[in-house]
Rosetta silent file (secondary structure, phi, psi, omega in degrees, C-alpha in Angstrom):
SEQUENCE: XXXXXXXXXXXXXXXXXXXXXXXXXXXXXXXXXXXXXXXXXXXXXXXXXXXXXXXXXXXXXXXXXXXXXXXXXXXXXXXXXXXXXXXXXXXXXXXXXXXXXXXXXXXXXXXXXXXXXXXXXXXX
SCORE:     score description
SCORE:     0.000 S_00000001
   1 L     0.000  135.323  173.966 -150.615  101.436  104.501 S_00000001
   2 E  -116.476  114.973  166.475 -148.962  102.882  107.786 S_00000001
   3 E  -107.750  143.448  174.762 -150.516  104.333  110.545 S_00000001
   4 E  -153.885  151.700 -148.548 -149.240  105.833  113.521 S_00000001
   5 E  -104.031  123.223  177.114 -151.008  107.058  116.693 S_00000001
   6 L   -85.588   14.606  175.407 -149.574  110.861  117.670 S_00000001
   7 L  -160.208  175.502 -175.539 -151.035  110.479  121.320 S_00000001
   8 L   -67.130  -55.580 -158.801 -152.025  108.060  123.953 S_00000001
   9 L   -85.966   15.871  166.615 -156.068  108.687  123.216 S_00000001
  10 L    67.038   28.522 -170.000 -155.919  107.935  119.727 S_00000001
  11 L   -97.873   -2.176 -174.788 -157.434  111.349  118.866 S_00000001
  12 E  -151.134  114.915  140.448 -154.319  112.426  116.085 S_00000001
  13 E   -80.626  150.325  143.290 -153.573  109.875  113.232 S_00000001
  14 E  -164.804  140.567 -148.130 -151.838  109.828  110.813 S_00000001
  15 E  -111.487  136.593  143.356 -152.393  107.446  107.471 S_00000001
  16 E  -135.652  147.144 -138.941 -149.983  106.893  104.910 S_00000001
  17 L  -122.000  128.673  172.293 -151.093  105.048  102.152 S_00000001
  18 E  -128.329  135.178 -165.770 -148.782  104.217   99.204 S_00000001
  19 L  -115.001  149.723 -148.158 -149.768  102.049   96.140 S_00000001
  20 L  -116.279  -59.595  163.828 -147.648  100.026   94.209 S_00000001
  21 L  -108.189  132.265   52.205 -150.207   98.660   91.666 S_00000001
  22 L  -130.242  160.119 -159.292 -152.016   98.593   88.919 S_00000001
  23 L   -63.413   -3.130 -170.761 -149.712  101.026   86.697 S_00000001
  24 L   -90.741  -17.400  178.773 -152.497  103.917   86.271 S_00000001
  25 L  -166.645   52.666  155.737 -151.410  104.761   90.326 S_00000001
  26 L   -49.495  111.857  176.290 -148.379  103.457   90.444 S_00000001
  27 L    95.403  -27.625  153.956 -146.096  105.698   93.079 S_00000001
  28 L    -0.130  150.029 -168.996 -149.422  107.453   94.722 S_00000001
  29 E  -149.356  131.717  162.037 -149.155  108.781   97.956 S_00000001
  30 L  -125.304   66.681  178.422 -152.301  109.039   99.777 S_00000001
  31 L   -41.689  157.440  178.270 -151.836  111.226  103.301 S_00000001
  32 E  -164.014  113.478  159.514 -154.235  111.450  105.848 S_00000001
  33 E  -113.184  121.820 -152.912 -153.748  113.297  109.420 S_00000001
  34 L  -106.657  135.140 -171.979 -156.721  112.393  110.885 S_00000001
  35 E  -138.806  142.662  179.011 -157.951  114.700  113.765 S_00000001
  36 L   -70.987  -80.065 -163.592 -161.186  114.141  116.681 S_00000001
  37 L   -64.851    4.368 -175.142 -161.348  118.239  116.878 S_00000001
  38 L  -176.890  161.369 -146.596 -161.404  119.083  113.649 S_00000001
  39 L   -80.321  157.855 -167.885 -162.011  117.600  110.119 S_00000001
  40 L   -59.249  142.707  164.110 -159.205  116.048  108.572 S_00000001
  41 E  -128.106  132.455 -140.754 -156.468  116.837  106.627 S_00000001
  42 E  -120.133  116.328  155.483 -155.729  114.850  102.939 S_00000001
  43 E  -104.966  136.461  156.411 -153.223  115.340  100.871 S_00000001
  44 E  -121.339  149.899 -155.180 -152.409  113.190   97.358 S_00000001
  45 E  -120.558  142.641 -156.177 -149.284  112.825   95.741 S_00000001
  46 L  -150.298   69.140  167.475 -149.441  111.999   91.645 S_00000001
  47 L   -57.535  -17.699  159.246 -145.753  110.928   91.051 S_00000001
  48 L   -41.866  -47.096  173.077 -146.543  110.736   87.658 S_00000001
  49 L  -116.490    0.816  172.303 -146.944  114.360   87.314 S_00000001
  50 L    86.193   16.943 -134.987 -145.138  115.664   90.250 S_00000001
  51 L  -119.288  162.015  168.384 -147.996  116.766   92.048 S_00000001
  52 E  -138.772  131.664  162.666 -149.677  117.459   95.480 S_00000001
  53 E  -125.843  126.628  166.358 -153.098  117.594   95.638 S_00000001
  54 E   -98.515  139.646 -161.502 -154.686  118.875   98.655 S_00000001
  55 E  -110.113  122.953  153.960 -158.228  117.040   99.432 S_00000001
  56 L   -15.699  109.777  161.091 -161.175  118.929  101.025 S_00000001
  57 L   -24.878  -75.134 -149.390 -162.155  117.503  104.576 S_00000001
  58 L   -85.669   30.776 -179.354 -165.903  117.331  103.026 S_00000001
  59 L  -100.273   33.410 -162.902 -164.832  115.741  100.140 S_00000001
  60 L   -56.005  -31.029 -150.330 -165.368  112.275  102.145 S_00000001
  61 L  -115.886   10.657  173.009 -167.926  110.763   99.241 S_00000001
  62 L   -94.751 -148.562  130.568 -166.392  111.429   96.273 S_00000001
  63 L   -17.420   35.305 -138.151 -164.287  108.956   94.076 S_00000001
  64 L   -63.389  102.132 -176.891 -161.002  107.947   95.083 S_00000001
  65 L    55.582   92.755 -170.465 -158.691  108.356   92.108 S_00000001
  66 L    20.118   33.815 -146.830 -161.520  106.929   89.889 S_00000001
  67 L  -121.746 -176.004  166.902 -162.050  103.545   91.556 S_00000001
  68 L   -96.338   26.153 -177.561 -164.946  102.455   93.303 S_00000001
  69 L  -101.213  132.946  164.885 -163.817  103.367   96.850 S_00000001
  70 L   -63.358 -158.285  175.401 -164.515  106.977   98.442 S_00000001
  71 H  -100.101  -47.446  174.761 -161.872  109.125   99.892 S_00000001
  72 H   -30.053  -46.041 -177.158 -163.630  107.890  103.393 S_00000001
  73 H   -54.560  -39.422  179.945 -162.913  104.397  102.821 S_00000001
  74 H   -75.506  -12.501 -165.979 -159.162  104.768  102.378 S_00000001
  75 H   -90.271  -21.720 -171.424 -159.239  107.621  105.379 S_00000001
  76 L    90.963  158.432 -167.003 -161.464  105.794  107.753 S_00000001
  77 L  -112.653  141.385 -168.793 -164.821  106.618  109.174 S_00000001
  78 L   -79.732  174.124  177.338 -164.289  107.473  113.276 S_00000001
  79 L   -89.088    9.895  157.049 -166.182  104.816  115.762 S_00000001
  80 L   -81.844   49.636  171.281 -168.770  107.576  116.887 S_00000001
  81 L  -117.229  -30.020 -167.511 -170.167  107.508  113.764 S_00000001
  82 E  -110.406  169.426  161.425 -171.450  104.026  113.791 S_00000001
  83 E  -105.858  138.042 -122.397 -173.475  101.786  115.803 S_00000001
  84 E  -130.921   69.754 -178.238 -171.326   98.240  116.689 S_00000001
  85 L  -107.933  151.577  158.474 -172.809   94.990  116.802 S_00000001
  86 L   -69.844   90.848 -158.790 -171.042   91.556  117.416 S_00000001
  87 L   -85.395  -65.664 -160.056 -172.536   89.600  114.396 S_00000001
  88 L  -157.852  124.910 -178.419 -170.698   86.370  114.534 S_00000001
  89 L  -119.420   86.229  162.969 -167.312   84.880  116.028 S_00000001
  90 L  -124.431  169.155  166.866 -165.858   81.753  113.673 S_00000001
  91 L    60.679   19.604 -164.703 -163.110   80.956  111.838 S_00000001
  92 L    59.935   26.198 -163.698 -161.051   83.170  113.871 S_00000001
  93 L  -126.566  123.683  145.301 -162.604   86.060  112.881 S_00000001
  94 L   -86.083  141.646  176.555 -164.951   88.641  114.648 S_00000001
  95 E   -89.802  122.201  147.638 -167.665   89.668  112.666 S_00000001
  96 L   -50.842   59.824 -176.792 -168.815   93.431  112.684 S_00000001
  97 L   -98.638  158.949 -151.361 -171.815   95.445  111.379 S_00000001
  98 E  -141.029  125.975  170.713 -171.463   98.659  111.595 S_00000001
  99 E  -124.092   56.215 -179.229 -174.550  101.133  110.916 S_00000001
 100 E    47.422  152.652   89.957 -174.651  105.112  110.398 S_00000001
 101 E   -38.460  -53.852  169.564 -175.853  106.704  113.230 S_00000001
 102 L  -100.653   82.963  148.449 -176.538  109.327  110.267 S_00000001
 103 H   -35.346  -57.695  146.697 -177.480  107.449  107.558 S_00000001
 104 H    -2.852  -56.853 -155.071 -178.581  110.963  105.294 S_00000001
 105 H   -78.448  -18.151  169.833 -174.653  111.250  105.418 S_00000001
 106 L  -128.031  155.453  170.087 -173.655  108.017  103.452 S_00000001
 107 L   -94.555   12.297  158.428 -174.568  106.279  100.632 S_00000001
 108 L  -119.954  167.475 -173.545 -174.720  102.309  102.515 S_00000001
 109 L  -106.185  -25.215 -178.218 -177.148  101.159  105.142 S_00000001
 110 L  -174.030  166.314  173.650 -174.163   98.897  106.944 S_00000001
 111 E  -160.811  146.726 -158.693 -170.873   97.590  106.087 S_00000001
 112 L   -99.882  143.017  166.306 -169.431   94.050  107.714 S_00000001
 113 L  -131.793  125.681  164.353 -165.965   94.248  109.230 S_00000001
 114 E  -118.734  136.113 -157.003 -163.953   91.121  110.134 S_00000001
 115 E  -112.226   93.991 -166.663 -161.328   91.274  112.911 S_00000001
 116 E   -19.371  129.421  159.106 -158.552   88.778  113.742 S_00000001
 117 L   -69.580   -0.284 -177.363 -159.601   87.558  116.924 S_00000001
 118 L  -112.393  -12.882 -170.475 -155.675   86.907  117.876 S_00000001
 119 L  -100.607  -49.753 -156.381 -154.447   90.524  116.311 S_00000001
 120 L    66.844   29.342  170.818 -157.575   92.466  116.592 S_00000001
 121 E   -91.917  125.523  137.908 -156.487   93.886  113.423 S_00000001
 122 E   -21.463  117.151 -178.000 -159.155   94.499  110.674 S_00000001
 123 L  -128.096  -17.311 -172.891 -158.510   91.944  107.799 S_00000001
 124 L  -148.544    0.000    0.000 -161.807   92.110  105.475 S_00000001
């Protein structure tokens, strides 16, 4: 996965995601230009068939290519969305939880993020 920030204020992303394994989505392309004023736009590439698919902005919750990850998960959720607590810092790790602000809008109640404390990079 590659990301790269198209401005100083982090408000234009753009994710590309490419998967190498397991052989059912092998050569996948998963695009993502992720935008603060307006909903996102997803494209997937099916090398298998030659394909472009473009993906609906409000298609955040469905399936991603039949697995048990949404299209949100791989695209990212923005950090208004949630509320941010400091859970626990061992093992070189910060711990996250992260909670809806809209809950109605997801299907979880929280999800745990742990954050190199020397990268600040998301690792789990």
């Amino acid at each position: 996965m590659l990301r790269r920030n198209m401005d100083d204020k982090d408000e234009e992303q753009r994710f590309y995601v490419y998967f190498q394994q397991p052989a059912d989505v092998r050569e996948m392309v998963f695009m993502v230009w992720k935008n603060i004023e307006k909903d996102d736009d997803r494209w997937l590439y099916m090398a298998s068939l030659d394909l472009v698919k473009r993906i609906a902005a409000s298609d955040k919750r469905t399936s991603f290519v039949g697995s048990d990850f949404v299209y949100e998960d791989v695209s990212g959720r923005s950090l208004d969305e949630d509320e941010h607590t400091l859970v626990d810092h061992k093992d070189g790790y910060y711990k996250i939880k992260n909670v809806p602000k809209n809950p109605k809008d997801v299907e979880f109640t929280y999800y745990d993020i742990w954050i190199n404390d020397q990268t600040f990079l998301p690792e789990k």
